[in-house]
C-alpha positions as CSV (number, residue, x, y, z in Angstrom):
1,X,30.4,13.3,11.7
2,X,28.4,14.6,8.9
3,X,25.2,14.2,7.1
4,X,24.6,13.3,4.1
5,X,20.9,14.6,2.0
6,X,19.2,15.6,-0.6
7,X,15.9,17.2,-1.7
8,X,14.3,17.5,-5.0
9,X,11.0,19.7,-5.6
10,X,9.3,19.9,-8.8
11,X,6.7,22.8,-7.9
12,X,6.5,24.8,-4.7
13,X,3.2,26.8,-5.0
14,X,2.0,29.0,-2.0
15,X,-0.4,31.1,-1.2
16,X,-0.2,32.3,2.2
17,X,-1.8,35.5,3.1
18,X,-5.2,35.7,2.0
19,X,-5.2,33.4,-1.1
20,X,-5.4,30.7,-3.3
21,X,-3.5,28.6,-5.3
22,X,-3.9,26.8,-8.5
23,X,-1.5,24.6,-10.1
24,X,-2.1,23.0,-13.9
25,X,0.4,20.5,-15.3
26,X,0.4,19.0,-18.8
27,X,4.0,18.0,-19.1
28,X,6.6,16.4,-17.1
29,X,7.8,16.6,-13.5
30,X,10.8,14.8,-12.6
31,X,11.7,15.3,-9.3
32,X,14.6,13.1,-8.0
33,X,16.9,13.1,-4.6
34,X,19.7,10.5,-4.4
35,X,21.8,10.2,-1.3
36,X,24.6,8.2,-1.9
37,X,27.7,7.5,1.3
38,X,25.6,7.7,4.2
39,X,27.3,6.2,7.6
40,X,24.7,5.5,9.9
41,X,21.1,5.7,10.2
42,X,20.8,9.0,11.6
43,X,23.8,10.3,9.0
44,X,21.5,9.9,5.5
45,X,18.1,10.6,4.1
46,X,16.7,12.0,1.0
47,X,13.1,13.7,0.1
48,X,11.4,14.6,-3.2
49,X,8.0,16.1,-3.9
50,X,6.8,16.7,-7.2
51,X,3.9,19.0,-6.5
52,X,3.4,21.2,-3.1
53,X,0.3,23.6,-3.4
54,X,-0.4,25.5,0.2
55,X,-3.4,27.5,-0.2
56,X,-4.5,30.2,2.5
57,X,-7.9,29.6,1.5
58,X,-8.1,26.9,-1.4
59,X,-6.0,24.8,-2.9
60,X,-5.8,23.4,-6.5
61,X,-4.0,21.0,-8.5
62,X,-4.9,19.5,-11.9
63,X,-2.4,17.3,-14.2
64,X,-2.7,15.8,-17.0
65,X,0.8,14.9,-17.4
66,X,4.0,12.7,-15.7
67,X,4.8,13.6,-12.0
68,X,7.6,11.5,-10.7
69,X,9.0,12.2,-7.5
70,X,11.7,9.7,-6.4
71,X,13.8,9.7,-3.5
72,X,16.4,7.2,-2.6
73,X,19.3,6.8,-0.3
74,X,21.6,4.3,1.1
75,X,21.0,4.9,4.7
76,X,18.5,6.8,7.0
77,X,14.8,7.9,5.8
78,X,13.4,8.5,2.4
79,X,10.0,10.1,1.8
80,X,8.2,10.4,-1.8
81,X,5.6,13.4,-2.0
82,X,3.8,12.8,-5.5
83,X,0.8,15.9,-5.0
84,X,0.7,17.5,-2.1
85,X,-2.4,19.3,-1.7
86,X,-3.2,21.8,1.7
87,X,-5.9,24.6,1.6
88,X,-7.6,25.8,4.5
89,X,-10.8,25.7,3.4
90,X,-10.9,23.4,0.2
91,X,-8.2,20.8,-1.4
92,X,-9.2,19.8,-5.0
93,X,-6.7,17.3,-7.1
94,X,-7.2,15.7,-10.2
95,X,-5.6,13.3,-12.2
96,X,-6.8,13.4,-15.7
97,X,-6.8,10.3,-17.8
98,X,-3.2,10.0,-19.3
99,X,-1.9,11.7,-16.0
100,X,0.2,9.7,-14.1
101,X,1.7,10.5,-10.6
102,X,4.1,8.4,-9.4
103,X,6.3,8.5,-5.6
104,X,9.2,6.0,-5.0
105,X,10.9,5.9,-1.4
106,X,13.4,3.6,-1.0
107,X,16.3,3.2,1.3
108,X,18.9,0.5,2.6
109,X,19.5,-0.4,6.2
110,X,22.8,-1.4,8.0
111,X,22.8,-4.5,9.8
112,X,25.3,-2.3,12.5
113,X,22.7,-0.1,12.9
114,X,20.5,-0.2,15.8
115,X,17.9,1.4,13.4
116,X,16.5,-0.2,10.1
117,X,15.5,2.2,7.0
118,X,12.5,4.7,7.3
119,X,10.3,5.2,3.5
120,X,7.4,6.8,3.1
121,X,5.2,8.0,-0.3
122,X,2.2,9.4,-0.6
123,X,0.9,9.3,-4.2
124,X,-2.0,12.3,-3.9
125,X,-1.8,13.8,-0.7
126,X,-4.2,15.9,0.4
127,X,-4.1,17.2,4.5
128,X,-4.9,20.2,6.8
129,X,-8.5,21.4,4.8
130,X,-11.8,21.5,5.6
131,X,-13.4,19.9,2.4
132,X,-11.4,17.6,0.7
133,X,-11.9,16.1,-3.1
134,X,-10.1,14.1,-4.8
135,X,-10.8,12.2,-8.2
136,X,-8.3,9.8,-10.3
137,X,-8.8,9.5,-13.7
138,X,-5.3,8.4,-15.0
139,X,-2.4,6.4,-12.8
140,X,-1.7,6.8,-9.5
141,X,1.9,4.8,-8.2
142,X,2.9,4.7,-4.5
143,X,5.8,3.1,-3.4
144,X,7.7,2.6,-0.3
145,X,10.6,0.1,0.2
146,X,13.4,-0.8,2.2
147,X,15.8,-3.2,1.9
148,X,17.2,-5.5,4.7
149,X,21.1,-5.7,5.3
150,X,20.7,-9.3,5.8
151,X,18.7,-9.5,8.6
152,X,16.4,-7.7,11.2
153,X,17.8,-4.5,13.3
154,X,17.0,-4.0,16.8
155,X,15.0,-0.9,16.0
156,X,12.6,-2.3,12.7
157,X,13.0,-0.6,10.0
158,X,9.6,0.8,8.5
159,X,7.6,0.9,5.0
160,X,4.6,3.1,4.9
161,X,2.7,3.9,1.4
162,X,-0.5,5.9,0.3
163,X,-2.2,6.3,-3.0
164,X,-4.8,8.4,-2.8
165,X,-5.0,10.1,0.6
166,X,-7.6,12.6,2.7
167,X,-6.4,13.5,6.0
168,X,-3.8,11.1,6.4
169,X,-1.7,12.5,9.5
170,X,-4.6,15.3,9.9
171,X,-8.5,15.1,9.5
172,X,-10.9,17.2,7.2
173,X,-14.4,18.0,7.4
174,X,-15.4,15.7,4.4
175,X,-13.4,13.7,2.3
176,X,-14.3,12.4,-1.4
177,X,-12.5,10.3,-3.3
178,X,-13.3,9.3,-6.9
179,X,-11.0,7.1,-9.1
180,X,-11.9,6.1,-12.4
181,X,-8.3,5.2,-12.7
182,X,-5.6,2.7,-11.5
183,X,-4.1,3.4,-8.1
184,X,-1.3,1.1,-7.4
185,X,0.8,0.8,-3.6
186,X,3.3,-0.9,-2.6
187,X,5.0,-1.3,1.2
188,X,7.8,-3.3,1.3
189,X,10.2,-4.0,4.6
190,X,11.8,-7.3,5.5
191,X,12.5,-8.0,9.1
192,X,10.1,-5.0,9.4
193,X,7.0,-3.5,9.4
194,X,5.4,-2.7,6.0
195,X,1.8,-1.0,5.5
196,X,0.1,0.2,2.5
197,X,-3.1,2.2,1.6
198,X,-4.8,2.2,-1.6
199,X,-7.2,5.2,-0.9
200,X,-7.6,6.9,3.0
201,X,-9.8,8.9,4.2
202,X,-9.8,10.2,7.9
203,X,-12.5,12.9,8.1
204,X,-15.0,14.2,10.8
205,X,-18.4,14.3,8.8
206,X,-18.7,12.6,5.5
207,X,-15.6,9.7,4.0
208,X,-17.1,9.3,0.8
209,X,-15.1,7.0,-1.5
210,X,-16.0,5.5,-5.0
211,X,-14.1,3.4,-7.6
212,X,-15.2,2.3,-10.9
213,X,-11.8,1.5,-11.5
214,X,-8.5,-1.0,-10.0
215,X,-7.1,-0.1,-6.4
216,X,-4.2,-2.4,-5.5
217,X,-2.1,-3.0,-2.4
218,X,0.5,-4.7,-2.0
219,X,2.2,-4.8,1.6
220,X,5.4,-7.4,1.7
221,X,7.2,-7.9,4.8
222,X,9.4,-11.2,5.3
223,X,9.9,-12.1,8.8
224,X,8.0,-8.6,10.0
225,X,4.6,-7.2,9.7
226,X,3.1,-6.6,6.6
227,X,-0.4,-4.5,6.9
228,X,-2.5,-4.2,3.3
229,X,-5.5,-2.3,3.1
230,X,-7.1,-1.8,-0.1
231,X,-9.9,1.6,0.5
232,X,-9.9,3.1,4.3
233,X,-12.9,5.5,4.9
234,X,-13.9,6.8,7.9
235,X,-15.8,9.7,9.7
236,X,-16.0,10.7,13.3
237,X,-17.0,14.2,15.1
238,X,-16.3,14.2,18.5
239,X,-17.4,17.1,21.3
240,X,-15.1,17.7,24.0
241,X,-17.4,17.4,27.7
242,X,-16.4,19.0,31.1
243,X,-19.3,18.0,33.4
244,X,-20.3,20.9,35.5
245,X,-22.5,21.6,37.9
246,X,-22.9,24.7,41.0
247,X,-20.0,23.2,42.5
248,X,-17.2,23.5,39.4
249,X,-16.1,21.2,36.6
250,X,-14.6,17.8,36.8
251,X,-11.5,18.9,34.4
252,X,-9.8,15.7,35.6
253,X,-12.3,13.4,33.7
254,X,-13.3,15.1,30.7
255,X,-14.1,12.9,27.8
256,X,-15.1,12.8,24.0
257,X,-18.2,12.4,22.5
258,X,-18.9,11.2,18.8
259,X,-21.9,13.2,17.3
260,X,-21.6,12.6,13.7
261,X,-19.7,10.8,10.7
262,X,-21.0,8.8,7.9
263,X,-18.3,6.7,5.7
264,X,-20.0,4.5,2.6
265,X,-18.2,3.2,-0.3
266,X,-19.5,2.3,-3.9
267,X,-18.0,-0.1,-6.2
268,X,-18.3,-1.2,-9.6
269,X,-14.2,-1.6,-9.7
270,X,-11.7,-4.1,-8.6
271,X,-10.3,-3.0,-5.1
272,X,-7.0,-6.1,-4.2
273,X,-5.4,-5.6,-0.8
274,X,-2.7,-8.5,-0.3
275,X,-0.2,-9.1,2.5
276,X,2.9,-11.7,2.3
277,X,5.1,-12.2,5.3
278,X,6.7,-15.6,5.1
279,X,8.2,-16.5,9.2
280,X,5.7,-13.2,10.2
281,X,2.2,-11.8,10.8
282,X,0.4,-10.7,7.7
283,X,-2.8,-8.5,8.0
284,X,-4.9,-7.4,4.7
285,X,-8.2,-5.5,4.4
286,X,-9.9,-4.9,1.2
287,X,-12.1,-2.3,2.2
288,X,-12.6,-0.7,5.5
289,X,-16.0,1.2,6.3
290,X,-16.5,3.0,9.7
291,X,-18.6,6.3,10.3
292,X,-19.5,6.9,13.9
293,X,-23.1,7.4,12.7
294,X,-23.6,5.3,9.6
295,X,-21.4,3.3,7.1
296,X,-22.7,1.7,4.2
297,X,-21.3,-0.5,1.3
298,X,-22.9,-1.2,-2.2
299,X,-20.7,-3.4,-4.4
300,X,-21.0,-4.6,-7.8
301,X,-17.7,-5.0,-8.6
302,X,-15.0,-7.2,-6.6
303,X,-13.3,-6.7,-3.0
304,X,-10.2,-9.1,-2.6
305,X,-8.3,-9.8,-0.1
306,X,-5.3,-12.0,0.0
307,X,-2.8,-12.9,3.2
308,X,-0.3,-15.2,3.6
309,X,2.0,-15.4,6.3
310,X,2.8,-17.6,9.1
311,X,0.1,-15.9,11.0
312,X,-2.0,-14.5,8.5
313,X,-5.9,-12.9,8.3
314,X,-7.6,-11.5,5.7
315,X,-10.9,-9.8,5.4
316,X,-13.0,-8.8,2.4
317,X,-15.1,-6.0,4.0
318,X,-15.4,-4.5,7.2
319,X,-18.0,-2.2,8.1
320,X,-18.3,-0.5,11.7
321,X,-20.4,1.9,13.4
322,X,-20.4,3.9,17.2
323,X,-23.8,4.6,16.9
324,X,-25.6,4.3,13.5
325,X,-26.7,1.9,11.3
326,X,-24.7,-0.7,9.1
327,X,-25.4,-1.7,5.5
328,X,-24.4,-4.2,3.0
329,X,-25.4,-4.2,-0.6
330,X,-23.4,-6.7,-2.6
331,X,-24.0,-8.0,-6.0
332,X,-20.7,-8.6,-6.7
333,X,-18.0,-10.6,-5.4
334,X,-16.3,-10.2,-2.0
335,X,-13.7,-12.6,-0.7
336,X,-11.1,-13.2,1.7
337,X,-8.3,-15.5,1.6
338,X,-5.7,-16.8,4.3
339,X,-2.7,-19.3,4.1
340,X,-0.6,-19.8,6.9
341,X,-0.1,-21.9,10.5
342,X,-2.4,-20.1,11.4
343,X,-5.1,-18.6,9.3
344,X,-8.3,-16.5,9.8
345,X,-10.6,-15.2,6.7
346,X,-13.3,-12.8,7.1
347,X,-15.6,-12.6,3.8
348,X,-17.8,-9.4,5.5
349,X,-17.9,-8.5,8.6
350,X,-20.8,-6.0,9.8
351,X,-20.4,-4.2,13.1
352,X,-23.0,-1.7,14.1
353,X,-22.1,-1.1,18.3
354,X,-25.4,0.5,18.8
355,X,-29.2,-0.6,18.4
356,X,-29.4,-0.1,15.1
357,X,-28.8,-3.1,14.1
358,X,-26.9,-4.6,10.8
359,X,-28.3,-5.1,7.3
360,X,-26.9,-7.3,4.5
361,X,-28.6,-7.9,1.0
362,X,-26.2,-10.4,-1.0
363,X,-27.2,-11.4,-4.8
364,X,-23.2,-11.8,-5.6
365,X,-20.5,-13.7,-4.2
366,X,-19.3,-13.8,-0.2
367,X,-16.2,-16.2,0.2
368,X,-13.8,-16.6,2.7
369,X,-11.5,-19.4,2.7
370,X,-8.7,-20.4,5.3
371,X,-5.9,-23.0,5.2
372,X,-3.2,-23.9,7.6
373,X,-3.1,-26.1,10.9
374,X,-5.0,-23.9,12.7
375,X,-7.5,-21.9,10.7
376,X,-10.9,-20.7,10.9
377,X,-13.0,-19.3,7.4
378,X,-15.8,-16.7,8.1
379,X,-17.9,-15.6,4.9
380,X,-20.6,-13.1,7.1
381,X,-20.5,-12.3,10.4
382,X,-22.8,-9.4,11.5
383,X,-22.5,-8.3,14.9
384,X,-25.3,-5.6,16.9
385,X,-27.8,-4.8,19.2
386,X,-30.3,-5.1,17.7
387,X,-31.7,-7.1,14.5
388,X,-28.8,-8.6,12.4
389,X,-31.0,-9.0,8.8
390,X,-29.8,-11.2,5.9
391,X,-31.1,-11.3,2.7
392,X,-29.7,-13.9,0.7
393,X,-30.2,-14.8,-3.1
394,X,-26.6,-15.3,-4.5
395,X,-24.0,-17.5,-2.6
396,X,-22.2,-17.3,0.8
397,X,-19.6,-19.8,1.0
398,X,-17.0,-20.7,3.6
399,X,-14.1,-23.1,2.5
400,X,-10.8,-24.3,3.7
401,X,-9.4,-26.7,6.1
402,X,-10.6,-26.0,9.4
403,X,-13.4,-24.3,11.0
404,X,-16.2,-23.1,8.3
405,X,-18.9,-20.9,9.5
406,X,-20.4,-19.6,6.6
407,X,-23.1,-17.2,8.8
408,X,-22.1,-15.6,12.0
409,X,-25.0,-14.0,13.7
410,X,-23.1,-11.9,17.0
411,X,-24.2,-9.4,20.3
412,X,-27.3,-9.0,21.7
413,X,-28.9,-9.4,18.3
414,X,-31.7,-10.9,17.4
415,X,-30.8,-12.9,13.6
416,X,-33.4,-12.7,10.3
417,X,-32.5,-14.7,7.8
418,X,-33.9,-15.1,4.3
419,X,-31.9,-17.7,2.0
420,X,-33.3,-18.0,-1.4
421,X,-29.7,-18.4,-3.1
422,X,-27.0,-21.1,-1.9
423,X,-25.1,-21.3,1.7
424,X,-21.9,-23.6,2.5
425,X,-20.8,-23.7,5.8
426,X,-22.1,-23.8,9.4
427,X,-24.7,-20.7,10.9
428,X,-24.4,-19.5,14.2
429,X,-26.7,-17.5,16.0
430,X,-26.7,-15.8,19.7
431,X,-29.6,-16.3,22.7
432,X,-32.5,-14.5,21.2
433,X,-35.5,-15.7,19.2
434,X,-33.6,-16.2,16.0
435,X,-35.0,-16.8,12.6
436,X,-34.0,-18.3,9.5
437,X,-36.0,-19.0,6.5
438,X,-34.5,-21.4,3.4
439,X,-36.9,-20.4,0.6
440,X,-38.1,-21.3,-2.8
441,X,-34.8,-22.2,-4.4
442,X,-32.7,-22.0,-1.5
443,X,-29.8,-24.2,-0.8
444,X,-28.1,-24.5,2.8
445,X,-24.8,-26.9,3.2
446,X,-24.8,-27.2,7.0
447,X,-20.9,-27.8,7.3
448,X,-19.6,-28.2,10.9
449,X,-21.8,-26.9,14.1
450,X,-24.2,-24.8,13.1
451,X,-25.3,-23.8,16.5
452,X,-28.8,-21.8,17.1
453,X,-28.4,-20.6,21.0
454,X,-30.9,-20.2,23.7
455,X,-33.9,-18.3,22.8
456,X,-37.4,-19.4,20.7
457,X,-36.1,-20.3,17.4
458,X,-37.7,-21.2,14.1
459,X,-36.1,-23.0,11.2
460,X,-38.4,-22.9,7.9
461,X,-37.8,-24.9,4.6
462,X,-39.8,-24.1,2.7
463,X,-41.0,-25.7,-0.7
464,X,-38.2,-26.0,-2.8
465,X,-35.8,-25.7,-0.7
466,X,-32.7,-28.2,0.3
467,X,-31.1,-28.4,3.7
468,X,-28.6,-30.5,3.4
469,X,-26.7,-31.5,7.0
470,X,-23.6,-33.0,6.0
471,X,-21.4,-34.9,8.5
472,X,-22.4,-32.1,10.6
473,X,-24.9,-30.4,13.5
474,X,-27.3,-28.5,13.8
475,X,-28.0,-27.3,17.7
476,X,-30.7,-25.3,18.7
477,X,-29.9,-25.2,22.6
478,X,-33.1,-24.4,25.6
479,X,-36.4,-22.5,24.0
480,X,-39.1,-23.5,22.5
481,X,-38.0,-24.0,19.3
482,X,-39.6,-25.2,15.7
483,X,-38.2,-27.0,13.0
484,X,-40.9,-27.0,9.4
485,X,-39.9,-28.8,6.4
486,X,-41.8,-28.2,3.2
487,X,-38.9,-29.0,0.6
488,X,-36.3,-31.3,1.4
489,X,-34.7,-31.8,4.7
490,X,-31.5,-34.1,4.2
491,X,-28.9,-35.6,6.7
492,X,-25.9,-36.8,5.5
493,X,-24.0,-38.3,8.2
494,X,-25.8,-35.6,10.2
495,X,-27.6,-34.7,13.5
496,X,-30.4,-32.3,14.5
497,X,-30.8,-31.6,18.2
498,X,-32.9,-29.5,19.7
499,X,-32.5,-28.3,23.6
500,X,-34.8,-28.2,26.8
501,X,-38.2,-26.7,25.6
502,X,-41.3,-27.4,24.0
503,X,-39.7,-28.2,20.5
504,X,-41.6,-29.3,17.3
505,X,-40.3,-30.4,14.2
506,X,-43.0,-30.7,11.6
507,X,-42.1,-32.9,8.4
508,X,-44.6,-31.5,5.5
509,X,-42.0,-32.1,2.7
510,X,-39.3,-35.1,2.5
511,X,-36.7,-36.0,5.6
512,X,-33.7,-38.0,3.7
513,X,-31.9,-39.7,5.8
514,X,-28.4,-41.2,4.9
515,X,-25.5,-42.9,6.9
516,X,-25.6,-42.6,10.0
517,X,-28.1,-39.4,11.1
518,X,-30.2,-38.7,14.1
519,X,-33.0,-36.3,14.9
520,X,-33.7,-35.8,18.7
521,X,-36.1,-33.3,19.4
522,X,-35.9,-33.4,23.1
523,X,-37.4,-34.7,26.1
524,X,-40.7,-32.4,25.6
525,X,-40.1,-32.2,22.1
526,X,-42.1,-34.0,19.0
527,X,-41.6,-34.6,15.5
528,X,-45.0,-35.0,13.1
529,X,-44.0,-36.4,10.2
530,X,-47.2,-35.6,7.2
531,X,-45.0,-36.5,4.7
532,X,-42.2,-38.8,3.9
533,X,-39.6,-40.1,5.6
534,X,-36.7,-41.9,3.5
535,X,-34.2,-44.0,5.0
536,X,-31.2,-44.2,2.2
């Protein structure tokens, strides 16, 4: 037996007693390992780094030039280091404009072997330090691919690729990332599982990321698992409890407490996240928010996400919080997009797990569209326990081929909604006293079953408005609960109900009625019409 490798460094700097290190680059770095006449998985592998900078203290790197660290073999496990970046106390990389880093990891597998190729690249990498920044001005390449001998091996073989990275592996205190640049990933493992990050951030107080410029990536995995996520921040501080009292401490069932973290994102950029596995399962995630007490999004520019697979889901945004508040500030575009048997979008979801309740102010674009024979398109669905708020003036539209929701109001929240702009799709709401107000201008396309649960609900049209019910529901269950048209109320092919309760719907504008429509108001329930009603 033997083993066959090879290892390429460009710079090793290191400071390790007492120091700190500081690496500039304005030319080239070619660092390049090739392993050629492996024999078996565990008989090959090849690694390359272009940059390593170990600080005792702090940690430096700055370039302005090319960086290329490739590593490739025929058999085994290949990983691409582009920047590596580790001080104890502070890790600062930049990538000037005209500076380009790129890492390439690629490997085959054997369809004899039990094990399928291993590649992993990390384009900036920057681990093991308390306060982390890094900022892209130039290019930034990840890539990470293995190739398939035909078929799948009993043990997958694995793709894994980062652009920008803070704490991948490890944590930091805070995390920045700033890219004015183009960071561009790629996973890539057939019969396999493939995952790619554009920027990550794993930190304990602050994940702060913001891009004024393109973040792709790309995660391709034919008959495997292909997992795409476009920006990843998040921040969580835990404490470590042993409840004691005069008697001793209950070692056995010690636990974790979160006590701080705030993640938020800002972008005036294109972040893409797409996932393609064709006969596999095909996750993607544009952007991924979650502080333990806050995370917050403000968007001007656009959040895509793409997946198609046989089972495939796709989400714009999603925002999640332990215990703090969650906000949404779009005046861009955000969209999700899913083909496959069996296909779920997500335009934004919102999840604050405590009672501080969830906050979204749209004047942009939401979409989330779904196609296949069983699929289900979500544009917003905010989830807390508390108040779920929605302010609305641009467009939030749900599309596809099965189930369209286009508002999805979740927990033991109460939902406040505000509509001045346009809505397609069906609204759904929990068993509190839920509100929702189509104003001056407002357009609602009730698509499907919107359904308003138990509770004392209140629907308001208000002058100038249009609800427009087509060849749909709309089902507010048990309460006392109010309908008030002053604009235009229409049913096309549609049918209000309205549950056990003392129920009133008050016609002060126009009631259209086409096809065949109904409007029961219940058994206690009366409709005052001071208007016009129009039978079409």
């Amino acid at each position: 037996t033997f083993y066959a490798g090879s290892r390429a460094v460009g710079i090793d700097a290191q400071a390790n007693y007492q120091g700190d290190v500081h690496v500039t680059n304005n030319g080239d770095i070619n660092a390049i390992a090739v392993t050629d006449d492996g024999v078996t998985f565990f008989n090959g592998g090849a690694g390359a780094t272009g940059i390593n900078a170990y600080g005792k203290y702090d940690a430096t790197v700055i370039n302005s030039g090319d960086i290329n660290a490739i590593a490739m073999s025929d058999v085994g496990v290949t990983g691409a280091y582009g920047v590596e970046v580790h001080g104890k106390y502070t890790g600062n990389l930049v990538n000037a404009a005209g500076g380009s880093i790129l890492a390439q990891a690629s490997v085959q597998s054997l369809a004899t072997d039990y094990y399928g190729g291993r590649a992993i690249a990390f384009g900036a990498h920057t681990f093991g330090t308390d306060h982390a920044v890094t900022t892209n001005s130039g290019d930034i390449v990840a890539q990470a691919i293995v190739e398939a001998d035909g078929g799948a091996n009993e043990g997958a073989s694995l793709a894994k690729a980062w652009g920008a990275s803070i704490g991948a592996y490890s944590t930091s205190l805070t995390g920045t990332i700033v890219n004015h640049g183009d960071i561009d990933v790629l996973a890539s493992a057939d019969y396999g599982y493939a995952t790619s990050y554009g920027t990550f951030i794993n930190s304990q107080y602050l994940a702060d990321t913001s891009n004024d410029g393109v973040i792709r990536s790309v995660a391709s995995a034919a008959g495997g698992d292909a997992f795409a996520v476009g920006s990843y921040s998040n921040a969580v501080h835990a404490i470590y409890v042993i409840d004691c009292d005069e008697y001793g401490c209950d070692y056995e069932n010690a636990y974790f407490i979160a006590d701080d973290g705030l993640a938020r994102l800002t972008n005036s950029g294109d972040i893409i996240a797409s996932a393609s596995a064709a006969g596999g399962v095909g996750n993607s995630y544009s952007a991924v928010v979650r502080g333990a007490f806050g995370s917050t999004l403000s968007n001007t520019g656009r959040i895509m996400a793409e997946t198609e697979a046989d089972d495939a889901q796709a989400t714009g945004a999603l925002l999640v919080s332990l215990y703090g508040a969650v906000s949404v500030t779009n005046g861009g575009l955000i969209q999700a997009v899913a083909e496959g048997d069996v296909a779920n979008a997500t335009g934004v979801g919102a999840i604050g797990l405590a009672g501080t309740g969830v906050s979204v102010t749209n004047s942009g674009q939401i979409i989330a569209a779904a196609n296949g024979d069983d699929a289900t398109a979500t544009a917003l669905r905010m989830e807390s326990a508390s108040i779920n708020k929605l302010v609305n003036s641009g467009s939030i539209s749900a599309l596809g081929d099965g189930e369209r929701i286009a508002i999805s109001s979740e927990g033991t929240a109460t939902a406040d909604i505000l509509n001045t702009g346009t809505i397609t799709g069906a609204i759904q709401t929990g068993s509190l006293d839920d509100r929702l107000v189509n104003g001056s201008g407002g357009n609602w396309f009730a698509l499907g079953a919107s359904i308003f649960g138990d509770g004392n609900d209140s629907l308001t049209n208000a002058a100038g408005g249009l609800i427009d019910v087509v060849g749909g529901t709309i089902a507010m269950e048990d309460g006392n609960d109010t309908i008030t048209n002053h604009g235009t109320f229409r049913l096309t092919g549609g049918t209000v109900t309205m549950g056990a309760g003392t129920n009133a719907f008050t016609n002060v504008g126009i009631l259209k009625v086409l096809g065949t429509s109904a409007v029961d108001v219940g058994a206690a329930g009366t409709l005052t019409n001071i208007s016009s009603i129009d039978f079409i």
